[in-house]
MIVEX-998739 format. One line per 5 residues: number of its first residue (from 1); their letters; for each residue y, z, x of N, C-alpha, C. Coordinates in pm, whole numbers, plus 50000, padded with zeros to 5 digits. Example, Ala and Ser with C-alpha at 12.3 -4.5 7.8 and 13.67 -1.06 7.14 Angstrom:
2
1 = AS = 49431:50780:51319:49550:50780:51230:49670:50780:51320  49775:50708:51285:49894:50714:51367:50003:50787:51290
//
This chain:
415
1 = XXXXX = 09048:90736:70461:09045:90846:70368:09084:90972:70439  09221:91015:70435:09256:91105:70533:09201:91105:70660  09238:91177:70720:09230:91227:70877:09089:91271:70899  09049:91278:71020:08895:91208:71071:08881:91379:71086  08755:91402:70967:08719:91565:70956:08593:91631:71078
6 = XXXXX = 08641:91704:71143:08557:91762:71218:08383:91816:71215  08335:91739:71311:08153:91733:71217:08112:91893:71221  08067:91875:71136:08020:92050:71089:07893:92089:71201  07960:92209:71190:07916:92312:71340:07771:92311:71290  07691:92282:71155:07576:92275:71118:07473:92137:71158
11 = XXXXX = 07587:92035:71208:07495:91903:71265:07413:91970:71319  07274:91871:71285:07210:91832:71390:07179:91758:71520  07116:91864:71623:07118:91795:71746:07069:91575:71725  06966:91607:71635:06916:91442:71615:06883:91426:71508  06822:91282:71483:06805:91235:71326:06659:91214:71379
16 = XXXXX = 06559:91209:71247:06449:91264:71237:06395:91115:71244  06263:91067:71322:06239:90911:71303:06175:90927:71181  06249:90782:71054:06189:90775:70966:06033:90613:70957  05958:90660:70929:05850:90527:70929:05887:90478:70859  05831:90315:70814:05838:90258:70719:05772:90274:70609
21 = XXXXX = 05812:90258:70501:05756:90288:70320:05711:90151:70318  05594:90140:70255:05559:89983:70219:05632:90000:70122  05722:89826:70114:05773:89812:70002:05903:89797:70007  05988:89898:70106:06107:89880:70095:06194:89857:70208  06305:89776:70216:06367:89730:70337:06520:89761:70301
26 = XXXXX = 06618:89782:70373:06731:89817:70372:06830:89691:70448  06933:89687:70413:07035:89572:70493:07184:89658:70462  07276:89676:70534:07405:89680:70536:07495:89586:70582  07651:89653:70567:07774:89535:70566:07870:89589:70528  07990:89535:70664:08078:89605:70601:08179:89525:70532
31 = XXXXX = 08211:89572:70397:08275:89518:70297:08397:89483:70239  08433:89589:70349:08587:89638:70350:08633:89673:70206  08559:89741:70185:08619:89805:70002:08740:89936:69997  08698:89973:70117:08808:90086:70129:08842:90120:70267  08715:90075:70376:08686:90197:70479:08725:90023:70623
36 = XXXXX = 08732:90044:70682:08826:89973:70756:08728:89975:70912  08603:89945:71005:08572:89894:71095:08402:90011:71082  08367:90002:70961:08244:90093:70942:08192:90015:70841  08019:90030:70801:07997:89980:70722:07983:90083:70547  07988:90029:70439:08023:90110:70330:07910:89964:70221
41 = XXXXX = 07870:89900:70235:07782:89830:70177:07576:89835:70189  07520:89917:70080:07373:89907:70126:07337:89851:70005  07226:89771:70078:07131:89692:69956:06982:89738:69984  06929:89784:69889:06758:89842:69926:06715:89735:69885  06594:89666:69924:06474:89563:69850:06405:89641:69834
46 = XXXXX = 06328:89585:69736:06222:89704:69689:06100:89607:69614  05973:89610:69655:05894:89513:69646:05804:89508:69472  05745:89437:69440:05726:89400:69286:05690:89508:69207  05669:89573:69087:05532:89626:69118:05607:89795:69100  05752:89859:69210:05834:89915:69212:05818:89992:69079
51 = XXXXX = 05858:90110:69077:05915:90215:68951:06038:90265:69014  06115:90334:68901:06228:90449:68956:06220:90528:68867  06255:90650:68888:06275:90796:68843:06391:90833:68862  06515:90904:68780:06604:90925:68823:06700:91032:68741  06800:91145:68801:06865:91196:68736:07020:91159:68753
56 = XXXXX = 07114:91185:68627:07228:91175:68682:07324:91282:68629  07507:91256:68665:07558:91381:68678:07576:91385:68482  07596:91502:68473:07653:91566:68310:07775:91528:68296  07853:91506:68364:08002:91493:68327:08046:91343:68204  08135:91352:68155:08199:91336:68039:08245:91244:68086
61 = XXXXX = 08282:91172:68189:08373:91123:68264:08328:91001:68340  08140:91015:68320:08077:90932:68455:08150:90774:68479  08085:90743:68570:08109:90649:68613:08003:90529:68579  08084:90370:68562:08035:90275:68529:07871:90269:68585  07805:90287:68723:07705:90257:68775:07603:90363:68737
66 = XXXXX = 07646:90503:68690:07569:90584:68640:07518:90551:68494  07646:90506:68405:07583:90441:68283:07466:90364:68280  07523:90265:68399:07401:90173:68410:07283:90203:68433  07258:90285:68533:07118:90312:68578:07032:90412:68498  07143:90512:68366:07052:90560:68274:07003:90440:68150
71 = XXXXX = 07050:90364:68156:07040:90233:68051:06897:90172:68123  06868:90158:68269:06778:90102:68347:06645:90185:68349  06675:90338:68395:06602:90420:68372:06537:90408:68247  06539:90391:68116:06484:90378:67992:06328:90320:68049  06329:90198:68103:06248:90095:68146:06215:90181:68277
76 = XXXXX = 06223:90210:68341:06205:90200:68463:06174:90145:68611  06170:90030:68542:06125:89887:68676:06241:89897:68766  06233:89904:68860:06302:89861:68995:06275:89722:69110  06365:89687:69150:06375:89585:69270:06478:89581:69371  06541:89628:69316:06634:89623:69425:06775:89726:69382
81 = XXXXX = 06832:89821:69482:06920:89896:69472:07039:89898:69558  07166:89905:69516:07301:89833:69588:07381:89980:69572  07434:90003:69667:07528:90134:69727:07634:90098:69800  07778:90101:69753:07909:90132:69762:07965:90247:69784  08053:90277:69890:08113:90369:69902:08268:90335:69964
86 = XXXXX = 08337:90455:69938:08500:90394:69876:08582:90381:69788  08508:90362:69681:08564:90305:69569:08431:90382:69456  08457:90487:69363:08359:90532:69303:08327:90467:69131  08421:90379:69129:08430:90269:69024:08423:90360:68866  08480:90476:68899:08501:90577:68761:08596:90598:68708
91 = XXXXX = 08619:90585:68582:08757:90602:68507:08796:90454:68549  08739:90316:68507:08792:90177:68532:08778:90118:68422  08763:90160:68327:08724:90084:68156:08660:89979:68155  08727:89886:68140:08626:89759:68056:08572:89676:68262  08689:89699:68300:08666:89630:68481:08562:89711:68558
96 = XXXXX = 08549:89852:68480:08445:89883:68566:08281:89852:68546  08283:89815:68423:08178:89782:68373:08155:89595:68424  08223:89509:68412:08225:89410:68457:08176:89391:68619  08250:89502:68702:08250:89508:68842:08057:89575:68841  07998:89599:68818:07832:89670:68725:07799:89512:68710
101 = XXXXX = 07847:89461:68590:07771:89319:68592:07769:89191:68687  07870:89211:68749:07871:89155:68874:07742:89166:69004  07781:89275:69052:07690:89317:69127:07577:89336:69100  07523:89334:68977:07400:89373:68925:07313:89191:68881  07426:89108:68895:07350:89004:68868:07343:88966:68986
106 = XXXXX = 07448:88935:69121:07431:88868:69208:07275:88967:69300  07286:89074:69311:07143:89129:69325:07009:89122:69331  07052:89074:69133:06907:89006:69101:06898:88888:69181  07036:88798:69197:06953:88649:69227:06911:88664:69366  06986:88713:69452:06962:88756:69627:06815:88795:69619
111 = XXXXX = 06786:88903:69521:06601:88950:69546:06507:88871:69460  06558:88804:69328:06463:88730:69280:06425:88842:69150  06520:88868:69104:06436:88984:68954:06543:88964:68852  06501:89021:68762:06603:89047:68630:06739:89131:68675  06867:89158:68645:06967:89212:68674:06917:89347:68625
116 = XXXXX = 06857:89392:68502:06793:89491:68475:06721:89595:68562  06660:89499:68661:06596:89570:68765:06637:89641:68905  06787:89611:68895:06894:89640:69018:06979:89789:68946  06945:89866:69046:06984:89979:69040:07120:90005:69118  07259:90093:69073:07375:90092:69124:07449:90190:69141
121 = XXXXX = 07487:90305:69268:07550:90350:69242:07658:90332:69376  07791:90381:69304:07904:90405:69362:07998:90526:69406  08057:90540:69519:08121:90662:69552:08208:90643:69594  08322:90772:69587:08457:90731:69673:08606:90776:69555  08725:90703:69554:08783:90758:69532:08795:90685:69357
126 = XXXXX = 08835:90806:69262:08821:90766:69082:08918:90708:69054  08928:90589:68991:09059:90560:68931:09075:90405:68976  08996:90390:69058:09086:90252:69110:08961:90120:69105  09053:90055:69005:08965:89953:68959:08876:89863:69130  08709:89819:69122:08691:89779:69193:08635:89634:69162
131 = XXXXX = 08653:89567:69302:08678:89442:69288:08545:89369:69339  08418:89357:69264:08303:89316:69309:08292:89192:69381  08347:89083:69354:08360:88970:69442:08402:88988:69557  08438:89126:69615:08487:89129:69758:08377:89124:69850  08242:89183:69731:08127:89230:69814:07981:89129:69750
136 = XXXXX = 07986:89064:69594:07923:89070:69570:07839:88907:69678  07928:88844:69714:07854:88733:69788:07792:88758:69879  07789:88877:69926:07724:88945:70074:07595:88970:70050  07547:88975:69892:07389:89046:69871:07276:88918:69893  07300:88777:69898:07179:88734:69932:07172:88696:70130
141 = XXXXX = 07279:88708:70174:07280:88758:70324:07168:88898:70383  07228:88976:70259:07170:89096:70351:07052:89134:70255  06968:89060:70179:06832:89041:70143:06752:88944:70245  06849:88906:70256:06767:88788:70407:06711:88867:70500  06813:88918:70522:06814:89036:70686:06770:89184:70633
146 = XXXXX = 06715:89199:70519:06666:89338:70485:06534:89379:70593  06545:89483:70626:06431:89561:70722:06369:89691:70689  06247:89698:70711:06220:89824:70688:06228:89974:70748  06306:89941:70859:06315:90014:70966:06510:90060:70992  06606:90041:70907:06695:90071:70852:06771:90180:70778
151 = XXXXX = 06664:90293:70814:06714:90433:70755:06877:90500:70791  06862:90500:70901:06993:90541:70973:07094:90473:70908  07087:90320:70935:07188:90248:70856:07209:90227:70723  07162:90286:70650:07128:90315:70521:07226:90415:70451  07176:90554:70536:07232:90645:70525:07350:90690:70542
156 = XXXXX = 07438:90554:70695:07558:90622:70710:07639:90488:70638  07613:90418:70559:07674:90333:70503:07738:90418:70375  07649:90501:70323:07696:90571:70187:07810:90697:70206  07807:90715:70309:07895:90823:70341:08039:90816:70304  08122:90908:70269:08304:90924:70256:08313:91046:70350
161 = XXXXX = 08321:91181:70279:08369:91259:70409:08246:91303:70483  08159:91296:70446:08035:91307:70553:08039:91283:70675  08000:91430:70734:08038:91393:70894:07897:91372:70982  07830:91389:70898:07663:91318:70987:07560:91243:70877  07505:91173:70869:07400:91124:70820:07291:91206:70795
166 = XXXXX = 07266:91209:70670:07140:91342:70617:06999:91258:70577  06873:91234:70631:06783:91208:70634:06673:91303:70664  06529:91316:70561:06426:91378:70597:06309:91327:70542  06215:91301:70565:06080:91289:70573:05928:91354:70571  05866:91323:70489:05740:91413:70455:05620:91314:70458
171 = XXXXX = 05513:91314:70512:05345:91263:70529:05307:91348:70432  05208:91306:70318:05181:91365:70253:05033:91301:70171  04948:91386:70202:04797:91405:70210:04777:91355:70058  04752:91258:69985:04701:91237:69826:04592:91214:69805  04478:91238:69739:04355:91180:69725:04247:91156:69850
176 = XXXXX = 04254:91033:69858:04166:91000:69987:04198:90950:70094  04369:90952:70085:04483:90864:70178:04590:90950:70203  04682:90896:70277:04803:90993:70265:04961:90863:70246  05045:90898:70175:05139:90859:70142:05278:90889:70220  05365:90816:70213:05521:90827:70265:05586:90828:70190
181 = XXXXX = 05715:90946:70203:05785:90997:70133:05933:91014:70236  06037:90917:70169:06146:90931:70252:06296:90987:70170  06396:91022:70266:06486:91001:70167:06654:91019:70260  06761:90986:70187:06890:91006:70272:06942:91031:70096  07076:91121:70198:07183:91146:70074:07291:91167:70130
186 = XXXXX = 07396:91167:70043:07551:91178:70083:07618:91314:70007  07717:91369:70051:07778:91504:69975:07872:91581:70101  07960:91614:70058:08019:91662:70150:08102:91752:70068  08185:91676:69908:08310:91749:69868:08264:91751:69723  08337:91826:69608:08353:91777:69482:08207:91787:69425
191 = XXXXX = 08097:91923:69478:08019:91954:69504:07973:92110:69386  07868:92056:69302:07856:92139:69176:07776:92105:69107  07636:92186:69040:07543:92176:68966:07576:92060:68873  07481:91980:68864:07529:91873:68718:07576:91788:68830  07468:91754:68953:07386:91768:68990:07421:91830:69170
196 = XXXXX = 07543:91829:69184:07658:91844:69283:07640:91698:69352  07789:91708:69384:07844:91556:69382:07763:91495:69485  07673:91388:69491:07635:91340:69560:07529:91260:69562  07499:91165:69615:07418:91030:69558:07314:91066:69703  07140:91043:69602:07049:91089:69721:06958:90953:69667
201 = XXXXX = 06864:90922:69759:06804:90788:69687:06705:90849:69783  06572:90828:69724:06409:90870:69791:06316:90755:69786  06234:90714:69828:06149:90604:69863:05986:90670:69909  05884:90629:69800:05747:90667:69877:05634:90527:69850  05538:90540:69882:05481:90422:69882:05340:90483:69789
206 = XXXXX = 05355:90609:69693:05251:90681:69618:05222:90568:69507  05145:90545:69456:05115:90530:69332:05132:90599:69216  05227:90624:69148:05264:90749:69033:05321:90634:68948  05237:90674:68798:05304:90606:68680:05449:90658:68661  05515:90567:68614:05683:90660:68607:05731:90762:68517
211 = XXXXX = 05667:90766:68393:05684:90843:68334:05646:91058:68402  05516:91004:68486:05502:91119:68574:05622:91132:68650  05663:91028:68734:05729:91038:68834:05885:91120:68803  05936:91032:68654:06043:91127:68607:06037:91211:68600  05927:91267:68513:05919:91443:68501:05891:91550:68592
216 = XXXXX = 05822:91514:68708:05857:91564:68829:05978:91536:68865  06026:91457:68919:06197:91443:68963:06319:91556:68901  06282:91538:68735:06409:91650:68676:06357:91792:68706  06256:91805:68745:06191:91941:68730:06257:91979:68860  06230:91903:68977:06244:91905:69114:06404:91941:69138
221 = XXXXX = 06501:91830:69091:06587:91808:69132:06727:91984:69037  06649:91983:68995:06712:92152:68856:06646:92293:68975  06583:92283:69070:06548:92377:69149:06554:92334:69320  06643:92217:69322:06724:92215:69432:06871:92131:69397  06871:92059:69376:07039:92010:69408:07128:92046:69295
226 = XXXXX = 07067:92095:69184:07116:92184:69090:07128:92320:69111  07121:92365:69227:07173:92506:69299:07205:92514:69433  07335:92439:69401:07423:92437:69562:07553:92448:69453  07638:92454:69589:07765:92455:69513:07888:92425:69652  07981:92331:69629:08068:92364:69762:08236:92411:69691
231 = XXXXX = 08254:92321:69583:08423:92331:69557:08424:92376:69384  08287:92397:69332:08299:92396:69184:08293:92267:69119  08326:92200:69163:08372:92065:69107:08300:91933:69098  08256:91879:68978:08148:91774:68940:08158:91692:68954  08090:91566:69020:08175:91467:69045:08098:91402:68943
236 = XXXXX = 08177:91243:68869:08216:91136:68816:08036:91051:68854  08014:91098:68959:07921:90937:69003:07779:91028:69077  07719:91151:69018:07618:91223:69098:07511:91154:69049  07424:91065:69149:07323:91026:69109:07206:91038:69204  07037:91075:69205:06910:91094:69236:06850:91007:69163
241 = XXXXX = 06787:90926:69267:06659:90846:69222:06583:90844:69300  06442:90826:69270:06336:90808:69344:06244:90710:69283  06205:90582:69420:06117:90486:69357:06039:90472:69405  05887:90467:69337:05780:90451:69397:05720:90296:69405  05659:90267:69524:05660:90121:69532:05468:90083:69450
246 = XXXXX = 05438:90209:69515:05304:90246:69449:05184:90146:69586  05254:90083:69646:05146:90049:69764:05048:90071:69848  05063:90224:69808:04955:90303:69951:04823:90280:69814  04821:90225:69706:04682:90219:69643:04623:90111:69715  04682:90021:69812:04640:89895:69874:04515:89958:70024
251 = XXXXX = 04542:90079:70023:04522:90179:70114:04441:90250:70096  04349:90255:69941:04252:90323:69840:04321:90456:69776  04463:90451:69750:04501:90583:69750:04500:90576:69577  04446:90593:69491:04418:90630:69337:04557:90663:69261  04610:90571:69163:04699:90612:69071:04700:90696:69019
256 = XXXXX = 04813:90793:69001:04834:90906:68913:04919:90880:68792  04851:90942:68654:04878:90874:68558:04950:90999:68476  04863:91081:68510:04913:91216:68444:04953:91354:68539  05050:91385:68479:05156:91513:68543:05023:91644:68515  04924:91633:68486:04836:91742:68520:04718:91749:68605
261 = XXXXX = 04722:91598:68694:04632:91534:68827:04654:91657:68900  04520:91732:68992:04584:91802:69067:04635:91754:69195  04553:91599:69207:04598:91526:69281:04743:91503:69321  04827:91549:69184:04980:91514:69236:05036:91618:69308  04990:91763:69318:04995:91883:69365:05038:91858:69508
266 = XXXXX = 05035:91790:69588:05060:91800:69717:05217:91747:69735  05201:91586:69655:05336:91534:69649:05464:91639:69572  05393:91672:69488:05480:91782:69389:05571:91874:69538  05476:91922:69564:05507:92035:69699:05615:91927:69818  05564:91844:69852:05650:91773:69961:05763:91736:69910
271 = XXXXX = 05800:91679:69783:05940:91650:69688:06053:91762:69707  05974:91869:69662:06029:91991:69669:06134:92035:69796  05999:92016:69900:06017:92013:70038:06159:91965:70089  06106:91824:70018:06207:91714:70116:06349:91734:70047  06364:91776:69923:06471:91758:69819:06547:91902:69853
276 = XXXXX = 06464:91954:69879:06562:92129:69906:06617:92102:70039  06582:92034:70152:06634:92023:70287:06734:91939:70302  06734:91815:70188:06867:91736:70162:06952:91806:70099  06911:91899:70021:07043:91935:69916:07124:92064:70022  07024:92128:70127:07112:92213:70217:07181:92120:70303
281 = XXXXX = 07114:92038:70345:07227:91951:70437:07341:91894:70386  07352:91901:70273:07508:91882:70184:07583:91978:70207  07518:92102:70176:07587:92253:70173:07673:92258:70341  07556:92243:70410:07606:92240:70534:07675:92130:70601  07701:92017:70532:07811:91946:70578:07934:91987:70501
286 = XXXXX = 07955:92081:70382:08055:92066:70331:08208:92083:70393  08290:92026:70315:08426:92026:70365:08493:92083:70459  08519:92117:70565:08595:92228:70615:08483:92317:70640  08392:92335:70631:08287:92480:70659:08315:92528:70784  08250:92666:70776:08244:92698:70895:08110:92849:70865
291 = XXXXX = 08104:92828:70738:07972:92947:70721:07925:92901:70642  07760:92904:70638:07681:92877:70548:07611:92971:70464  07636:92978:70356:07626:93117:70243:07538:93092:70150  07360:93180:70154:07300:93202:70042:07366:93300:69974  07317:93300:69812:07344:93392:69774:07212:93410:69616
296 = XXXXX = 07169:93549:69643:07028:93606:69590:07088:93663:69520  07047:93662:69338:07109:93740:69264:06930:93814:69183  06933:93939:69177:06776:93963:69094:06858:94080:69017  06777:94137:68932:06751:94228:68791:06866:94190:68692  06802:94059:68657:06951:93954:68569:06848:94001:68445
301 = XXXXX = 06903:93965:68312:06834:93916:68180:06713:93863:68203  06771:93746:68247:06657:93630:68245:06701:93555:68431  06625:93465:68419:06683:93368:68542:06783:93288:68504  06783:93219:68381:06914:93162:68371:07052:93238:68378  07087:93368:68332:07145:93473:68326:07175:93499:68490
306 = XXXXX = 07053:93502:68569:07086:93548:68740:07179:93413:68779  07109:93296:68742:07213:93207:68832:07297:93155:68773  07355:93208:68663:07500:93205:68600:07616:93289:68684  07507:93454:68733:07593:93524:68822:07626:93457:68953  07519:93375:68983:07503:93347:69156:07623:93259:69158
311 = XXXXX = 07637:93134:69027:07726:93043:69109:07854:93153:69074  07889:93253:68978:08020:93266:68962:08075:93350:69075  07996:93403:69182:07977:93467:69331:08030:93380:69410  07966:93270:69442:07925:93098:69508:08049:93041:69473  08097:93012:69324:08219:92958:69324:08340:92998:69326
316 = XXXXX = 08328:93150:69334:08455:93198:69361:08552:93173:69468  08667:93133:69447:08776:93075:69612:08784:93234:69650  08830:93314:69624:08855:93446:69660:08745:93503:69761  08647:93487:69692:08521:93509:69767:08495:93435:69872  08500:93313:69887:08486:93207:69954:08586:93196:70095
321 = XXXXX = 08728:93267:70060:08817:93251:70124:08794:93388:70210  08709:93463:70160:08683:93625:70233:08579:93615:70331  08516:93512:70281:08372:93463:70383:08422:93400:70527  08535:93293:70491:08586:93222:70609:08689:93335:70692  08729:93401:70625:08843:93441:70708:08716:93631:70789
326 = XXXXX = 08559:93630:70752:08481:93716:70822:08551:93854:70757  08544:93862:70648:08605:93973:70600:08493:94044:70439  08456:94143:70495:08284:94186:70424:08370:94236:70291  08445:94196:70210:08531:94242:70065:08428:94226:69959  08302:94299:69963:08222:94339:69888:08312:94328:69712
331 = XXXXX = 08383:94373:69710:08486:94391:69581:08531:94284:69545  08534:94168:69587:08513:94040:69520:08373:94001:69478  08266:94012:69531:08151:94032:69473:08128:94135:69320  08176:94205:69323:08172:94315:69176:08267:94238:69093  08390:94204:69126:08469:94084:69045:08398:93932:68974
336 = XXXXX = 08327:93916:69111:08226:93780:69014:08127:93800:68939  08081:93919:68951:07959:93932:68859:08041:93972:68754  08120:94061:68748:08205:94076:68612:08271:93941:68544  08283:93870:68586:08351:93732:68488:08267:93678:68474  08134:93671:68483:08000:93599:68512:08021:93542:68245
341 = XXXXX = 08044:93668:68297:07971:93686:68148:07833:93712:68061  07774:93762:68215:07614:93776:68200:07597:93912:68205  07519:93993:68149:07465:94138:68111:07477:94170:68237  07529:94268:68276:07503:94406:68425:07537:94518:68407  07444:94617:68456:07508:94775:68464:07570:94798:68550
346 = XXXXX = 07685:94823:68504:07838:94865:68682:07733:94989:68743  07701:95038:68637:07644:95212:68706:07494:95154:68820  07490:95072:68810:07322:95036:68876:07329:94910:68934  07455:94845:68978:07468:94734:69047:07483:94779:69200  07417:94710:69229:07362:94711:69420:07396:94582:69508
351 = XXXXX = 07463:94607:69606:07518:94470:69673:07505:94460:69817  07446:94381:69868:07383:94351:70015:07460:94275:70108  07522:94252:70218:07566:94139:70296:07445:94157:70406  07374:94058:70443:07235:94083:70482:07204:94191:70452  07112:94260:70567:07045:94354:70570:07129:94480:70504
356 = XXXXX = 07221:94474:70520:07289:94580:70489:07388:94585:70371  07321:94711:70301:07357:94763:70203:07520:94823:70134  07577:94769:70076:07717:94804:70112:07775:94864:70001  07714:94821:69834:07720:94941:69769:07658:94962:69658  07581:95063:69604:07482:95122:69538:07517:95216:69416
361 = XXXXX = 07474:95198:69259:07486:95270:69165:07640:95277:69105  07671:95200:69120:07818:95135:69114:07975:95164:69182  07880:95197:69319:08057:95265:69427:08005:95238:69569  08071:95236:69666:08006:95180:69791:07902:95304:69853  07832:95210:69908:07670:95307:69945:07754:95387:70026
366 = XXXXX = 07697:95526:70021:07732:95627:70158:07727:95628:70292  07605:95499:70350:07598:95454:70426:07666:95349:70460  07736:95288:70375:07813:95170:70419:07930:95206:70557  07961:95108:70650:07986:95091:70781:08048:94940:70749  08216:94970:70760:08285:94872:70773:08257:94797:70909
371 = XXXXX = 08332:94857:71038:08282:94755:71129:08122:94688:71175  08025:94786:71130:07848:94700:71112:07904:94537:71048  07943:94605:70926:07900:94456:70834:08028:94365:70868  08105:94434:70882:08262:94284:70998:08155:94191:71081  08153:94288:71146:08010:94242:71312:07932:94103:71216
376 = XXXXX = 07879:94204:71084:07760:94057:71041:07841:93949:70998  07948:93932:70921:08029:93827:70870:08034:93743:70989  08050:93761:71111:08032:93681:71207:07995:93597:71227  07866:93590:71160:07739:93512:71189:07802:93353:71128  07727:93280:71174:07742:93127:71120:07664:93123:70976
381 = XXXXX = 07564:93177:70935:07478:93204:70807:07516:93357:70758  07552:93346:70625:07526:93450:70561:07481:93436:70432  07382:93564:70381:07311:93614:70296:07422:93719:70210  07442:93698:70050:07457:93802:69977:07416:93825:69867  07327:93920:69849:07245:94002:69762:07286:94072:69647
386 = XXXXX = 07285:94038:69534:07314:94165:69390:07188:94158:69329  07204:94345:69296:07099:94372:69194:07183:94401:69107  07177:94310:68979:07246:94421:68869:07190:94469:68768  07075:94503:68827:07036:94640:68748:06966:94565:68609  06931:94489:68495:06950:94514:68374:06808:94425:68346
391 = XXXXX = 06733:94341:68455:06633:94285:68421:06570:94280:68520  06417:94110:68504:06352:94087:68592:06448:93933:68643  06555:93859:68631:06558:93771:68600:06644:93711:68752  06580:93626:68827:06648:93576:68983:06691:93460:68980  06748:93427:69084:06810:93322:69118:06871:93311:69262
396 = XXXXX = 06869:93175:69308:06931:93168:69417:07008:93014:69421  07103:93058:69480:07230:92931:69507:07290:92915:69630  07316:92824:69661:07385:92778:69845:07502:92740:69819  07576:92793:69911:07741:92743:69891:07822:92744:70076  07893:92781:70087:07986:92805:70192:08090:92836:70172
401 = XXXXX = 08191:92849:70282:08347:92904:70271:08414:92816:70256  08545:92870:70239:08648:92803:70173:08732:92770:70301  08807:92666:70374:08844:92674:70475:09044:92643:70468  09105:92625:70542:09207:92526:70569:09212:92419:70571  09044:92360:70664:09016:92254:70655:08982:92201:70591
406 = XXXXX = 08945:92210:70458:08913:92174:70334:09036:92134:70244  09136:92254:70253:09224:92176:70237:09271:92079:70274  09320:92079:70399:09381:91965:70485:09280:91809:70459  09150:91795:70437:09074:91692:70390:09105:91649:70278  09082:91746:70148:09138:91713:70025:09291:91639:69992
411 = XXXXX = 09387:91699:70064:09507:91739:70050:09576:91570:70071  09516:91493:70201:09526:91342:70171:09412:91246:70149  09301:91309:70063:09208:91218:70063:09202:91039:70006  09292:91004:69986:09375:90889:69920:09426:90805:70054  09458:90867:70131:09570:90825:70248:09471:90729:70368
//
């Protein structure tokens, strides 16, 4: 898939040791579906007993394995979950749905459950019919050899332009026990609310009825991976799930039945935790980066109103392209909030690149200092701030710059 993209100056020095989740074991393989001496095949086991929770992308367009797993989601039983990458099996009509029943039955028989209970998603490139028999004989092999100790390999199996493996982990205190909470995700490109492109799968060993478990998840996942942003652009196959195996009750840890336990209060908090640190490590692997860009929007209407402004800031190329090239053009900032289409006073809009103030009451602050704020564009992180004046209403969104190298990735991603 094009030319081998340079790992983002945001890697981390190491990967975090993940423990084992009762309940669930991982196996990979490589499949050769697209990717040529790496592996691109994961199969999760996931033990009886299992729930899933899950969101997927808005687009018009999805893909065969997303259908499926909102059709699965209804029910919510889980056993076992199968991850492809390469081939995002979207826009394949009647073959892509077939290439779904394929894999979704040989699954079941490898773990022993209903096909119903096999969860599926796919990534990679749209359009090109995929061919499940290339892979599907491989799933009662690597149910054999499933382990629980398989995170790493888990994680870099799902990858396309991902240049490191994104994994994090939370211990988390419930009741009279404490629970495990894991998770890996993929994202690099094609990266945009609804949910930004990228498939994250979480694993805990809590006891949570599912119906709780969903409604935490959408709540969770709308106040992190629903405010990033890298290219504007939605992908076909964005899918989040999280399954609880519910085992740590073997442990005396007490089922939660209802979303008003305060008991769930802790997990609530660690989800959060763990889900906001995956969805930056997308940001910060994205395409070509080379700066990593919050951006704080307050005195909106409302909050929905603020982060209507934030992404149209966030998704601007202009803007984006001013960030990479270290150039403080505040005046593309007053441009995005104006196309926003959201209420602002020009006369009382205020604009920050960090600390510093650059322009106030609708013309550049008096204090503003071109070479200061050059100096800050520097930085590997940047912060940019609007007040526009007209409410109480905030928001915040993560994005980055726009590079060459982003192009040059995109430009043969096929090749």
């Amino acid at each position: 898939m094009g030319s081998t993209a340079k790992i983002s100056p945001f890697a981390p020095a190491g990967l975090p040791e993940i423990p084992e989740v009762s309940g669930v074991r991982f196996a990979t393989a490589e499949a050769g579906i697209r990717y040529k001496g790496r592996t691109d095949l994961l199969l999760a086991v996931l033990s009886p007993g299992t729930v899933a929770a899950g969101v997927t992308t808005r687009s018009k367009t999805c893909s065969a394995p997303v259908l499926w797993c909102r059709e699965q989601l209804k029910h919510g039983r889980a056993r076992a979950l199968v991850v492809n990458s390469g081939n995002a099996n979207a826009f394949t009509g009647r073959k892509g749905h077939e290439a779904v029943l394929i894999t979704a039955r040989a699954a079941a028989e490898a773990v022993g459950c209903q096909p119903e209970e096999v969860y599926l998603a796919s990534t990679g490139v749209i359009g090109e019919p995929m061919d499940a028999t290339k892979f599907a004989h491989l799933l009662g092999d690597l149910a054999a050899a499933a382990r629980p100790d398989r995170w790493e390999d888990a994680a870099r199996a799902i990858m396309t332009t991902d240049t490191y493996p994104k994994l994090a982990v939370r211990r988390v205190p419930m009741g009279s026990g404490e629970v495990t909470l894991a998770g890996f995700c993929k994202g690099a490109g094609m990266i945009a609310p609804d949910l930004a492109t990228m498939l994250c799968f979480m694993f805990t060993d809590a006891p949570i009825a599912q119906p709780v478990l969903q409604r935490l998840l959408a709540a969770t996942a709308d106040r992190t991976f629903n405010c990033i942003t890298i290219d504007g652009d939605t992908s076909t196959s964005d899918t989040v799930l999280l399954f609880a195996t519910g085992l740590a009750s073997q442990r005396g840890v007490r089922e939660i039945r209802d979303a008003a336990d305060p008991a769930l209060e802790p997990f609530a908090e660690a989800l959060y935790s763990l889900m906001h640190e995956l969805a930056l490590a997308v940001v910060k692997d994205g395409e070509g980066l080379s700066k990593f860009v919050t951006v704080e929007v307050l005195g909106a209407e409302d909050d929905r109103a603020a982060r209507r402004i934030a992404f149209s800031i966030a998704n601007s190329p202009i803007m984006k392209a001013a960030i990479a090239g270290e150039d403080p053009n505040w005046g593309r900032v007053v441009m995005a909030v104006g196309k926003s289409g959201e209420a602002a006073d020009r006369d009382r809009l205020a604009i920050w690149f960090g600390p510093h103030l650059v322009a106030r009451d609708g013309e550049r602050a008096p204090e503003y200092s071109e070479p200061v704020v050059a100096e800050y564009m520097k930085n590997p992180e940047i912060t940019i701030r609007v007040d526009v004046g007209v409410g109480g209403g905030r928001a915040t969104v993560w994005t980055c710059d726009l590079t060459h190298d982003y192009i040059a990735i995109n430009a043969d991603y096929r090749s």
